[in-house]
N, C-alpha and C positions, 0 to 999 in steps of 0.2 A: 714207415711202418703203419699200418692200418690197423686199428684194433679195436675194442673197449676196451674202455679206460678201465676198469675192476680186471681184467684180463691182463692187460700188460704190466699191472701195476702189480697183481702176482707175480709174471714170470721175472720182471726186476727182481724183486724180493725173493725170489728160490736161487738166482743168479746169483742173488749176492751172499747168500749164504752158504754156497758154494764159490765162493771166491773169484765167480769169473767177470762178475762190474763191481762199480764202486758208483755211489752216487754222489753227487755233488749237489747241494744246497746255494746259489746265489741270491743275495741278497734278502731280504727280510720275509719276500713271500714263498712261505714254502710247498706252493703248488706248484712251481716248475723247478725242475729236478734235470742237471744234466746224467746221464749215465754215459759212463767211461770202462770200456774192457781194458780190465787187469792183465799182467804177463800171462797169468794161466790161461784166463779168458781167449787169449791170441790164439795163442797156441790151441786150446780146442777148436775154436771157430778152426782156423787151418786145417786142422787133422778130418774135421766132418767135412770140411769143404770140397780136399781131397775125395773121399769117400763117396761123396758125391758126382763128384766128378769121373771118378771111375764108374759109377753103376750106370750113370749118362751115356758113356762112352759103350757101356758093353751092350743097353737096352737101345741104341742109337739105330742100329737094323731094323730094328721090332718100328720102332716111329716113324722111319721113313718109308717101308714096306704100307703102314695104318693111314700113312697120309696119303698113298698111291692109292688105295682101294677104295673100288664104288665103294660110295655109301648104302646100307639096304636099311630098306622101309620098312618096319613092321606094322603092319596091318592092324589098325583098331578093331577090337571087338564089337560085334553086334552091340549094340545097346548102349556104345559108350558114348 
């Protein structure tokens, strides 16, 4: 996962107050932090997974139709 670090260290922190990770502290330093998805956690990652995978599947026309067509140019304005 790619992020800032002020970023992800929120979205752990609303995850876990919502029950879906858990964090783990090893050892004395406690800048590195495992995170671990909870039962619940699974289960929604699954459930959005799905949901995903269904809107994929239904917009999957539209993307291979978008990857067939020329590309069109649009023309810079005067002065740009």
């Amino acid at each position: 996962m790619q992020g800032r670090h002020n970023a992800v260290v929120g979205l752990v922190q609303r995850a876990c107050r919502k029950g879906l990770v858990q964090k783990e502290h090893r050892g004395g330093d406690h800048r590195f932090v495992r995170v671990r998805l909870t039962r619940q956690g699974t289960t929604t990652l699954n459930r959005l997974a799905g949901l995903h995978m269904e809107e994929l599947k239904r917009i999957q026309p539209d993307i291979g139709n978008a990857l067939k067509a020329k590309p069109q140019f649009i023309k810079a304005a005067e002065g740009a």
